[in-house]
VOPAGU-2260 file (C-alpha; in pm, 1 decimal, decimal comma):
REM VOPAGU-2260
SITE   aa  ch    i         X         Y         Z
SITE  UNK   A    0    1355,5     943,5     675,5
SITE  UNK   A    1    1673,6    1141,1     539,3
SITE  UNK   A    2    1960,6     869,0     523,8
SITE  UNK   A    3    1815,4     556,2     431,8
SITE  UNK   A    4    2080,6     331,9     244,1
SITE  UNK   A    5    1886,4     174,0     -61,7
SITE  UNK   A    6    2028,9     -86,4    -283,2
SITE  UNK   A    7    1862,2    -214,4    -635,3
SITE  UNK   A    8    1645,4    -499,2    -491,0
SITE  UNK   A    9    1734,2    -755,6    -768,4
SITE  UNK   A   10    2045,4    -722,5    -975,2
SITE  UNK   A   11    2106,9    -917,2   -1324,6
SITE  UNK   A   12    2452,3   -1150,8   -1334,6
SITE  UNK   A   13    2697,0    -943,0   -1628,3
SITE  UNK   A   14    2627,2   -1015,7   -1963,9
SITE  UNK   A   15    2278,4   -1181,0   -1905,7
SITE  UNK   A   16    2029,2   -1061,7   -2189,8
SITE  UNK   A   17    1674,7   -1229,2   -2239,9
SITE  UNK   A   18    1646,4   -1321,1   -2612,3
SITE  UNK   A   19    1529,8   -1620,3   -2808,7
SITE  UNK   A   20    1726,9   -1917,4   -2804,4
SITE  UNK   A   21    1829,9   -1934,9   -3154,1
SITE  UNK   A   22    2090,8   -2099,7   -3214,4
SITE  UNK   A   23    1982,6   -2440,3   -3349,3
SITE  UNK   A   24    1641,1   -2285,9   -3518,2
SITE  UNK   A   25    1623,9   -2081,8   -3852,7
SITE  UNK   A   26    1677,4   -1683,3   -3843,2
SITE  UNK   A   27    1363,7   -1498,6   -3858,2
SITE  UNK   A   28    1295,7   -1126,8   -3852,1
SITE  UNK   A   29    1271,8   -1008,7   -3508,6
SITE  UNK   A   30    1188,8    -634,1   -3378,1
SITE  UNK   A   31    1563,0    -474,0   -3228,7
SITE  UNK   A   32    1409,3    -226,0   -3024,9
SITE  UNK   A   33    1389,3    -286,7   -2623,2
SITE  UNK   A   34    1005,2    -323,9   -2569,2
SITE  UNK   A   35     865,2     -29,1   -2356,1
SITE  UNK   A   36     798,5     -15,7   -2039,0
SITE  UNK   A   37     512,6     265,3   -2064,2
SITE  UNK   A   38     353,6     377,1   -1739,0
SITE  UNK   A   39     649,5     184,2   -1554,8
SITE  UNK   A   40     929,8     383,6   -1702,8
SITE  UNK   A   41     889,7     569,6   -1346,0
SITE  UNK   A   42     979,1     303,9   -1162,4
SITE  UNK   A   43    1341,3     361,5   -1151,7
SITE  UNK   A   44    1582,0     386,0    -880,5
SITE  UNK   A   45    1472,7     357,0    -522,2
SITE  UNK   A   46    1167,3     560,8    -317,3
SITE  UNK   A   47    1083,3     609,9     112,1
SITE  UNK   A   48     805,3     725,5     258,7
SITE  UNK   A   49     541,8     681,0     531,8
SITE  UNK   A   50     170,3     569,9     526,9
SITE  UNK   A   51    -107,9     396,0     718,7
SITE  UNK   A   52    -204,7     -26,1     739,9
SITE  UNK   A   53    -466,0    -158,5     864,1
SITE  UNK   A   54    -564,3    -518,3     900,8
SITE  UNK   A   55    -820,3    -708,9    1110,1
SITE  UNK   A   56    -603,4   -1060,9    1239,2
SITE  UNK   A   57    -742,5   -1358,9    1364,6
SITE  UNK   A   58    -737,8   -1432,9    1694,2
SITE  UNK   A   59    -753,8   -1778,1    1830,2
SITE  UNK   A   60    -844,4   -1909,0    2221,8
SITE  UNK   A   61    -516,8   -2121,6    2164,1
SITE  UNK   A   62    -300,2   -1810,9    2112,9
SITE  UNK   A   63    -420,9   -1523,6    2200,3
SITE  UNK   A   64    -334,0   -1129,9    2143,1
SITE  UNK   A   65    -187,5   -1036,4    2487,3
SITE  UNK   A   66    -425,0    -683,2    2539,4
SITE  UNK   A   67    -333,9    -439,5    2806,1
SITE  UNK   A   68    -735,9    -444,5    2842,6
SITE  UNK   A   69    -835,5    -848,2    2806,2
SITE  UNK   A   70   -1100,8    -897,6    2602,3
SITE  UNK   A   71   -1286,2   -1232,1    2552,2
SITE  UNK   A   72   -1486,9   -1402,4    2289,4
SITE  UNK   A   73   -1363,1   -1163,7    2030,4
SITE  UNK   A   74   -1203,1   -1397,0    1681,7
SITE  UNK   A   75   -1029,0   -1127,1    1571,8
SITE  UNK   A   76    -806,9    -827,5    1628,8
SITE  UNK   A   77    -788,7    -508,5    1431,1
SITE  UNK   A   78    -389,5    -397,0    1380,7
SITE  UNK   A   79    -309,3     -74,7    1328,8
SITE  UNK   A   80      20,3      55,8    1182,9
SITE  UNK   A   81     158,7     379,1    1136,6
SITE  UNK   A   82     455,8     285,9     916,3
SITE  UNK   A   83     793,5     364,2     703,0
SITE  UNK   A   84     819,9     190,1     375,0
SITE  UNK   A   85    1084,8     177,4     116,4
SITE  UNK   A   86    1068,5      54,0    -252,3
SITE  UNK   A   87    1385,3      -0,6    -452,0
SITE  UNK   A   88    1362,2     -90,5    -823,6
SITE  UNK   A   89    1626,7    -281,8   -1032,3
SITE  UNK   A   90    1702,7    -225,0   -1366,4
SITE  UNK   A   91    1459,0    -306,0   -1655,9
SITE  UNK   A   92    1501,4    -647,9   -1785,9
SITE  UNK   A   93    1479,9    -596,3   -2160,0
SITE  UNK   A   94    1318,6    -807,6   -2402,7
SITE  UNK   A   95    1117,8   -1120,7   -2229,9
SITE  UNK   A   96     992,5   -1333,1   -2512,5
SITE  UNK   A   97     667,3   -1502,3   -2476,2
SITE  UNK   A   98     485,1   -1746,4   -2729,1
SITE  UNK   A   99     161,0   -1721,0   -2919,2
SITE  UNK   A  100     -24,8   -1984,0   -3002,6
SITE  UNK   A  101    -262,4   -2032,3   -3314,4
SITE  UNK   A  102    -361,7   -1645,9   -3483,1
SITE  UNK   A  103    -189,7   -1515,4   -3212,5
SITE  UNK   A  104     180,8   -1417,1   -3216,3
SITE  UNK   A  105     455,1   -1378,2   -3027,0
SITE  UNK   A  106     498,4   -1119,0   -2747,4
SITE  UNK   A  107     776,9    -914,9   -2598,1
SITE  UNK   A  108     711,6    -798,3   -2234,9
SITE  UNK   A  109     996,1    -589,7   -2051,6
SITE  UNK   A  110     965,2    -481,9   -1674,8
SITE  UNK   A  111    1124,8    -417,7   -1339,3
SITE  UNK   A  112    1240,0    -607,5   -1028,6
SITE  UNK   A  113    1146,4    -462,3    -713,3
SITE  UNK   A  114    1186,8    -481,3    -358,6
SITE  UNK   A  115     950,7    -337,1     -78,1
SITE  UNK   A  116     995,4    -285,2     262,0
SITE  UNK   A  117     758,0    -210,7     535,5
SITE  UNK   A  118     823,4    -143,4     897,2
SITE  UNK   A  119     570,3      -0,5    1135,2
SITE  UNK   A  120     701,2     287,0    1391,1
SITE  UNK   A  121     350,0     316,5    1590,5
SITE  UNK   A  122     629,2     300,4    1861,0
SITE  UNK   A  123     924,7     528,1    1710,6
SITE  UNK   A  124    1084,5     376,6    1947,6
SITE  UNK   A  125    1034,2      10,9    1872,0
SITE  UNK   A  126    1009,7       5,7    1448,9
SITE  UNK   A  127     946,3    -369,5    1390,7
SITE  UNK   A  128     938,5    -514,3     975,1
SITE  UNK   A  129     619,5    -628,8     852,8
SITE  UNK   A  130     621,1    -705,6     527,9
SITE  UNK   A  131     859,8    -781,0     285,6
SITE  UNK   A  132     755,3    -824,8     -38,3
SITE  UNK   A  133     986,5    -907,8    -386,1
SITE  UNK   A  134     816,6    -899,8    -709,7
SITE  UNK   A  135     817,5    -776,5   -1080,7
SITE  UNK   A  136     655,9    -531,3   -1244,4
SITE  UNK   A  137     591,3    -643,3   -1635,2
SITE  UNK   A  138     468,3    -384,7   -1928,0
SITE  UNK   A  139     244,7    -623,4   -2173,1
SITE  UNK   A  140     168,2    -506,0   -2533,2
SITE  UNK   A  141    -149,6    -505,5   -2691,9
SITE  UNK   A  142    -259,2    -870,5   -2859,9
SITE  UNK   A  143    -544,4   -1023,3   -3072,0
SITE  UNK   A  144    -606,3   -1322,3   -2872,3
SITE  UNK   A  145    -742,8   -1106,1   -2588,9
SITE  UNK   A  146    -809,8    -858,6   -2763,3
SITE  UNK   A  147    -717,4    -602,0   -2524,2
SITE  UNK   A  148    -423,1    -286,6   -2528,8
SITE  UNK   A  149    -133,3    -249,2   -2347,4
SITE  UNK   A  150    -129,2    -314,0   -1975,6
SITE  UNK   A  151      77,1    -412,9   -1692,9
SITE  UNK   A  152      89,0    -646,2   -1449,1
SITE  UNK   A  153     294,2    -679,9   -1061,0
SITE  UNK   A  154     413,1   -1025,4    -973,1
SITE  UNK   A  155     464,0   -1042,9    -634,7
SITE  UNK   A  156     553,7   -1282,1    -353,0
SITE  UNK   A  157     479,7   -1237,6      20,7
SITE  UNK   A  158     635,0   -1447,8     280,4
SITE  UNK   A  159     346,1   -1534,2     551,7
SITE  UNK   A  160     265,9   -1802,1     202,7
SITE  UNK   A  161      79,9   -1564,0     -32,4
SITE  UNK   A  162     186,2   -1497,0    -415,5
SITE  UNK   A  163     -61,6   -1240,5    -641,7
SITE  UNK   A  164     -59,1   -1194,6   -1012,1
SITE  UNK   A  165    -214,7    -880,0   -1077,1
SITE  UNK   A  166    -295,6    -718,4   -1416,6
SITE  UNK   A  167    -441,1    -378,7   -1528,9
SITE  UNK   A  168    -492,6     -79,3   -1734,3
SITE  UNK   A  169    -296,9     251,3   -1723,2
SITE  UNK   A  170    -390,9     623,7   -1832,1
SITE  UNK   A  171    -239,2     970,5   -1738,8
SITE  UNK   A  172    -451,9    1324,0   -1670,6
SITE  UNK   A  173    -328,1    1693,0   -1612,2
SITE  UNK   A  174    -357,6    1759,4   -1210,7
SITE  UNK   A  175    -441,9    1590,1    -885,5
SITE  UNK   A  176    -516,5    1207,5    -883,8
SITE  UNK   A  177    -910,3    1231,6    -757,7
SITE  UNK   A  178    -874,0     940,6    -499,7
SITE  UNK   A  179   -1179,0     735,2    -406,1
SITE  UNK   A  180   -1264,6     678,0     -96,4
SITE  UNK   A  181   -1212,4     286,1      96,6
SITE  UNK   A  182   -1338,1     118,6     346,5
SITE  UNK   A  183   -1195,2    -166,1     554,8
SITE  UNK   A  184   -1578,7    -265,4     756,8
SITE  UNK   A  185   -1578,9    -698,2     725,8
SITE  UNK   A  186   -1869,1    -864,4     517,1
SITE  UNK   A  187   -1999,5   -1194,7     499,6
SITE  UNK   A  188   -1783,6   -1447,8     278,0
SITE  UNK   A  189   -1943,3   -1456,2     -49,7
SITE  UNK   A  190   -2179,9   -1228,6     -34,3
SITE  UNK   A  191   -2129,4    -841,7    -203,6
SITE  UNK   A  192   -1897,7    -570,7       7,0
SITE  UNK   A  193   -2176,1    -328,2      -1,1
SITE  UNK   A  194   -2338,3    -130,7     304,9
SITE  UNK   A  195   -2625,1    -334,5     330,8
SITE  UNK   A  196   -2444,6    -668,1     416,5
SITE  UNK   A  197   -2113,9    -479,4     635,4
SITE  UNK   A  198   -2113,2    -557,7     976,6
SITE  UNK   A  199   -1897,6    -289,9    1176,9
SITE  UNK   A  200   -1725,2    -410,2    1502,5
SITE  UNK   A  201   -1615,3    -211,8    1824,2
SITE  UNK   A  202   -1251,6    -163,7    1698,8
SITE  UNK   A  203   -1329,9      82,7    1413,3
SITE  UNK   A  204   -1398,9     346,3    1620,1
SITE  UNK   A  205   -1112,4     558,8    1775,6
SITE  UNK   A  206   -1243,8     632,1    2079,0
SITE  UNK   A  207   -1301,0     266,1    2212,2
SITE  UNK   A  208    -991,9     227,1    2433,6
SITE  UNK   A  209   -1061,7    -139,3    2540,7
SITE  UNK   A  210   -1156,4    -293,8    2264,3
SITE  UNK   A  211    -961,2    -622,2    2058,8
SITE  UNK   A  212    -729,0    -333,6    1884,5
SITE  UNK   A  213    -373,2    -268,2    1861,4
SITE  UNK   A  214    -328,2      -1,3    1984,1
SITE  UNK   A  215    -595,8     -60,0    2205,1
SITE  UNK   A  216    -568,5     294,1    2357,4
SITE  UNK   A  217    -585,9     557,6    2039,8
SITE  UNK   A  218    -605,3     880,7    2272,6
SITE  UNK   A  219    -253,1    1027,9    2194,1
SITE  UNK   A  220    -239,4     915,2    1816,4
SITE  UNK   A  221    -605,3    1056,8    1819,0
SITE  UNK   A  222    -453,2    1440,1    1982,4
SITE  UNK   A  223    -138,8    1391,1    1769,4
SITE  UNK   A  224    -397,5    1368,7    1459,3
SITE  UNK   A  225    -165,2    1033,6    1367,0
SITE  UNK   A  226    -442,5     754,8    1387,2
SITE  UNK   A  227    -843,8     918,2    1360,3
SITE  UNK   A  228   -1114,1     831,9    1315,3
SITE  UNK   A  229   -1163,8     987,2     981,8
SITE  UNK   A  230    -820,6     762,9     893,1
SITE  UNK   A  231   -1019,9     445,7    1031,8
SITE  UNK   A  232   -1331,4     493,1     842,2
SITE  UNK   A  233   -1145,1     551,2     473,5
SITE  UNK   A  234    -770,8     512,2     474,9
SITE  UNK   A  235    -754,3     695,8     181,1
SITE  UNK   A  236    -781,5    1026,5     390,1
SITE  UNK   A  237    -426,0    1010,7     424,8
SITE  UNK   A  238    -310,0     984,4      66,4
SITE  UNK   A  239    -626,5    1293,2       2,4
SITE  UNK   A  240    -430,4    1502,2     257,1
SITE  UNK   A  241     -69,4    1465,2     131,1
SITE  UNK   A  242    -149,5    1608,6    -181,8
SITE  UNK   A  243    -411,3    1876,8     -48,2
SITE  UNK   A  244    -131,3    2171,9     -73,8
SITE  UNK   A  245      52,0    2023,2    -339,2
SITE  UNK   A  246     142,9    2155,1    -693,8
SITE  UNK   A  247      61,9    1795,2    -904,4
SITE  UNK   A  248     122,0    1891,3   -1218,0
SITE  UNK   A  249      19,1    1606,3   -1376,6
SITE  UNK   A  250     -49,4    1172,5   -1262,6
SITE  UNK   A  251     -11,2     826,9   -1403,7
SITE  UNK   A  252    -274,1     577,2   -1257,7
SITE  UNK   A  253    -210,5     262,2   -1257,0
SITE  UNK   A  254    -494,1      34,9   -1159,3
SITE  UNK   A  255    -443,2    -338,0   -1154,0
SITE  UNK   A  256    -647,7    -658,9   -1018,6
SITE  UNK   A  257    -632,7   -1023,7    -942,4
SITE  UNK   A  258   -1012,9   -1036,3   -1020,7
SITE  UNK   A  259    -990,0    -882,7   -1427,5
SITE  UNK   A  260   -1256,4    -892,9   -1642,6
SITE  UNK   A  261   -1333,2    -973,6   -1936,2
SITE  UNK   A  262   -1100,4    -996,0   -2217,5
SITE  UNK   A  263    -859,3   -1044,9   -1965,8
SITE  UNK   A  264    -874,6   -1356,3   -1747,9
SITE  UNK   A  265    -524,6   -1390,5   -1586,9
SITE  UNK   A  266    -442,2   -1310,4   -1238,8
SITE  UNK   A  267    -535,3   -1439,3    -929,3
SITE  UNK   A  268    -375,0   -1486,5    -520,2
SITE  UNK   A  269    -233,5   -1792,0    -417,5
SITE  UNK   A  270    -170,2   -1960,1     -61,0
SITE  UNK   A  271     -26,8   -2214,1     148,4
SITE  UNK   A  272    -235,6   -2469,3     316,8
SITE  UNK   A  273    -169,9   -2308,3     647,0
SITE  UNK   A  274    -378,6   -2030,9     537,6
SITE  UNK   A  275    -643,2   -2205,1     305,8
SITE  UNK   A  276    -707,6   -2431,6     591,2
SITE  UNK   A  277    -962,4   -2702,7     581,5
SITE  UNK   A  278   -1333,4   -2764,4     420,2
SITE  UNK   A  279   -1431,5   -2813,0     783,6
SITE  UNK   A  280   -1281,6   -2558,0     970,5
SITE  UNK   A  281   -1288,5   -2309,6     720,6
SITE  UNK   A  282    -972,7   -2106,2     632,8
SITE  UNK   A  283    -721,6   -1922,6     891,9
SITE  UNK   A  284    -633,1   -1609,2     692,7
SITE  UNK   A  285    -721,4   -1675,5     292,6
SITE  UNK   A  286    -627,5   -1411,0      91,6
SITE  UNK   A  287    -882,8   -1469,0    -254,4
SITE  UNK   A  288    -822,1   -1118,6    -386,0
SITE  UNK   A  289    -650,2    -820,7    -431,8
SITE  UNK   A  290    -708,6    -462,0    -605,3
SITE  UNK   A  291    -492,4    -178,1    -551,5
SITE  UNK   A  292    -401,2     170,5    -718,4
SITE  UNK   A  293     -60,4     366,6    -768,7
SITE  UNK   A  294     -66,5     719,9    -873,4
SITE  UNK   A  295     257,1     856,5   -1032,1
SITE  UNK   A  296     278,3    1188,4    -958,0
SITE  UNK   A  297     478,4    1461,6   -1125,7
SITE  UNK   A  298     466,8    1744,9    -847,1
SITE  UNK   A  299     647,1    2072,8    -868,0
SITE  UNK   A  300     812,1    2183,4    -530,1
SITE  UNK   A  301     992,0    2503,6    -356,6
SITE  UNK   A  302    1359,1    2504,3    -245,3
SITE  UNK   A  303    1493,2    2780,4     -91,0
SITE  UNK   A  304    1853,5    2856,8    -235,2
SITE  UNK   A  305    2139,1    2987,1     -75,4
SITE  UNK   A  306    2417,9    3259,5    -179,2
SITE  UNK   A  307    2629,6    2986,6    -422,4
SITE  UNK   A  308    2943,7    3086,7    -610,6
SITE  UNK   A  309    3025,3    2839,8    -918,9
SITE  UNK   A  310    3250,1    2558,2    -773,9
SITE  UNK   A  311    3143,3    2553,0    -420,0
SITE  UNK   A  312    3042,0    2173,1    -373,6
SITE  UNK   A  313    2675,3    2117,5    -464,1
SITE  UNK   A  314    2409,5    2171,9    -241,2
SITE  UNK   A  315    2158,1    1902,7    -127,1
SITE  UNK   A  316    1835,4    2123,6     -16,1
SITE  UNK   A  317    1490,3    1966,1     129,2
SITE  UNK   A  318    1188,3    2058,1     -57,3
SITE  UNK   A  319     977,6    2305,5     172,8
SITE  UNK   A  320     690,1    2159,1     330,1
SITE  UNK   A  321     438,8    2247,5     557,6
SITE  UNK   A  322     306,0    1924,6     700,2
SITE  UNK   A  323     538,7    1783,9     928,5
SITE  UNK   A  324     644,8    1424,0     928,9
SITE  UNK   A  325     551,9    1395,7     553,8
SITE  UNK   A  326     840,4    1263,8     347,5
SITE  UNK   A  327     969,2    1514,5      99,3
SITE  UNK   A  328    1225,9    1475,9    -186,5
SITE  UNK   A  329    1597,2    1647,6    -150,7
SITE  UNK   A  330    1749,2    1815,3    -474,9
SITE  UNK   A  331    2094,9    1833,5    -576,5
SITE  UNK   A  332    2193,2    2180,9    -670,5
SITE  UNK   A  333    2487,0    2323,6    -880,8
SITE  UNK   A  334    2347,3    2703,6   -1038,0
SITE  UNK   A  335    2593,2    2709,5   -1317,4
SITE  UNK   A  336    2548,1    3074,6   -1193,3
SITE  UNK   A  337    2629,8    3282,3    -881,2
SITE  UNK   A  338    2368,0    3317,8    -671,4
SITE  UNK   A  339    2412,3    3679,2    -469,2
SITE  UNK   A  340    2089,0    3649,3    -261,2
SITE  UNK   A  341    1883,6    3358,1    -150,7
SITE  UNK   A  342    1640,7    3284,8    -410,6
SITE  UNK   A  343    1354,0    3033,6    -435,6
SITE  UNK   A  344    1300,4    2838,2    -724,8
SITE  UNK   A  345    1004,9    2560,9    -847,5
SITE  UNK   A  346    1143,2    2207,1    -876,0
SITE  UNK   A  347    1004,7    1860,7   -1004,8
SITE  UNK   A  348     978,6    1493,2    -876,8
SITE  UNK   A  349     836,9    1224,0    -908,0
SITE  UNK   A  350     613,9    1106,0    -587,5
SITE  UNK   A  351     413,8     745,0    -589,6
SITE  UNK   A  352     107,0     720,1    -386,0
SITE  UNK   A  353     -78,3     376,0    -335,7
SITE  UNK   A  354    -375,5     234,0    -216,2
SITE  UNK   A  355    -417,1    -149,6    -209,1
SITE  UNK   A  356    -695,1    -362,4    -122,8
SITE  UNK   A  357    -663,4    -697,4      35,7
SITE  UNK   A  358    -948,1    -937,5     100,0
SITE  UNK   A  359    -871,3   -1218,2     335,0
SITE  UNK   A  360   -1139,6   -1494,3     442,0
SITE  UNK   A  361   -1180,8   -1600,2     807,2
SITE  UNK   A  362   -1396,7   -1693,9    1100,9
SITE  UNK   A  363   -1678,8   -1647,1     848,8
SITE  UNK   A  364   -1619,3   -1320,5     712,9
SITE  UNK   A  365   -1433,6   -1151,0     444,9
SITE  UNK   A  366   -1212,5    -868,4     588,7
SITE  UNK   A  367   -1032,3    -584,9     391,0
SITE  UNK   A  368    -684,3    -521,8     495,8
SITE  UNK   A  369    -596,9    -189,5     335,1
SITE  UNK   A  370    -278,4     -54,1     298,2
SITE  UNK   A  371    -125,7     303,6     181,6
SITE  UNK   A  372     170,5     556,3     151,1
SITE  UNK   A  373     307,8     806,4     -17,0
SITE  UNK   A  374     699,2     789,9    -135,7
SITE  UNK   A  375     926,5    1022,8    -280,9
SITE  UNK   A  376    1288,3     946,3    -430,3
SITE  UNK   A  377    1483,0     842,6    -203,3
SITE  UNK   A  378    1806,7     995,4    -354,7
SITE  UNK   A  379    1867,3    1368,0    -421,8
SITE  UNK   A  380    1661,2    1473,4    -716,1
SITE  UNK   A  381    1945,2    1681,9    -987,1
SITE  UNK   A  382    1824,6    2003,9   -1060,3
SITE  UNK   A  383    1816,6    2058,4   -1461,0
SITE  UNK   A  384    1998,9    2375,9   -1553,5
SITE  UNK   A  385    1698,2    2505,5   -1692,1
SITE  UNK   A  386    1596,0    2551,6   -1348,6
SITE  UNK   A  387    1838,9    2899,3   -1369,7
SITE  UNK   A  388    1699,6    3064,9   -1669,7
């Protein structure tokens, strides 16, 4: 993961400012300050990482999944992907006005351009992009007409013919994120994703090695403890273990919806009519809603360093980690001191963890594509001279 070239996803032309158009209208009062971005004041700069997707694809008799086991009369196919994901963030775009109507006033967003990546590496070998995903993240302020506080909400486009618009609620705790578990088992269209109505098929479980599944063997991801069947039945077992050993010293969550509640009735997915199909045939792969859950983490790390006089070049050190393959941060270090012997010292970065939710409807059933990962920055993390007192 060490190397990745990131650039700001989205970059504003020179000298472009939001602001009212006032020219021809009378001058009015208006608040100077740069509205605040709140919980997404961490989104800055650019993060890599790895994580887990999973999602259950159709599969039609006029094009089917070439299996290195055939199987027949089987709709869909459950993907698997172990994967490599960047997010870059652009700079904040200021002060977005936005017009109230009636007892209501006007509103001031500000938020953040983004840019994610996915590509899965199942096959190191063979990394292939699958998703690709520009958006915006927007802080709203509190308002009277909903009556509801601050949130924020992720714009975001996807190019197989989806757009979401996603709104939530933030709040920040001492510690560990406690992450909930999720489960990706298919359920009847229209009817509650509880136990009672799930109906599990052959492909959730790991040891089924001919079954409509890519991979369709799981043996060696199973002894390599990359794919198992603890990750198939709740995702989220991957985000729980990252963090297991970990020194979180304290995390943001950000929860957001296209399904809100009441006050707020915004949000909601939208698709192309490839993928809403018809009344009669039902749709090929609708996606009606989406949920998902970022934890910013602030987690305090080791880094081992070496014997430094003042002005050698500064050091870029990993943080020390005792998982392998996890992505770790790097620090940039320049003791204003000399260091005689190695030393270790206790660092701090930022790390975002997600878990998101998909529901698309097909073949009769609605079937939750679930995807998560946990990044770290991707650039080397300076180490605050306080670090050496």
């Amino acid at each position: 993961m060490t190397g990745i070239h990131l650039q700001p996803a989205l970059s504003l032309p020179a000298g472009f400012r939001f602001g009212e158009v006032s020219s021809f209208t009378a001058p009015r009062a208006l608040a100077s300050a740069v509205p605040t971005l709140g919980p997404l004041s961490a989104f800055t700069g650019a993060f890599r990482g790895s994580g887990f997707n999973t999602i259950f694809r159709p599969d039609s008799t006029k094009t089917p999944t070439g299996l290195p086991k055939p199987i027949t009369g089987s709709d869909n196919v459950l993907e698997l992907n172990l994967t490599l994901e960047t997010l870059s963030f652009s700079p904040s775009l200021g002060s977005v006005p936005n017009r109230g109507t009636g007892q209501q006033g006007d509103i001031f967003l500000n938020g953040v351009p983004y840019l994610q990546t996915i590509t899965d590496v199942t096959l190191p070998h063979q990394p292939i992009g699958i998703h690709f995903e520009p958006g915006l993240w927007m802080a709203v302020p509190g308002t009277t007409d909903p009556a509801e506080g601050a949130t924020v909400a992720r714009m975001a486009s996807i190019p197989h013919g989806t757009t979401i618009e996603a709104q939530g609620t933030s709040s920040t705790a001492a510690g560990r994120p406690t992450i909930p578990a999720v489960n990706i088992t298919p359920f009847p269209i229209g009817q509650p994703d509880t136990p009672a109505n799930q109906i599990h098929f052959p492909s959730q479980t790991a040891t089924n090695n001919d079954t409509a599944r890519i991979p369709q063997d799981l043996t060696s991801f199973i002894a390599a403890g990359t794919i198992t069947q603890a990750m198939l039945d709740d995702p989220n077992t991957l985000l729980r273990n990252h963090i297991a050993a970990q020194d979180v010293i304290s995390t943001t969550t950000i929860s957001i919806s296209t399904q809100t509640t009441a006050p707020l009735t915004g949000g909601g997915t939208d698709n192309i009519a490839f993928l809403t199909g018809t009344a009669a045939a039902g749709p090929n792969a609708q996606a009606v809603h989406m949920d998902a859950t970022f934890w910013i983490e602030t987690v305090q790390f080791s880094i081992q360093v070496p014997v430094f006089e003042p002005g050698q070049p500064a050091l870029i050190i990993p943080a020390e980690t005792g998982a392998e393959g996890q992505p770790v941060p790097e620090f940039l270090v320049n003791p204003p001191i000399a260091i005689k012997t190695p030393r270790t010292i206790k660092v701090n970065a930022t790390q975002i963890q997600y878990s998101q939710h998909v529901v698309l409807n097909f073949a009769g059933l609605s079937w939750p594509h679930v995807s998560v990962a946990t990044l770290v920055p991707n650039a080397p993390v300076p180490v605050p001279a306080s670090a050496w007192t």
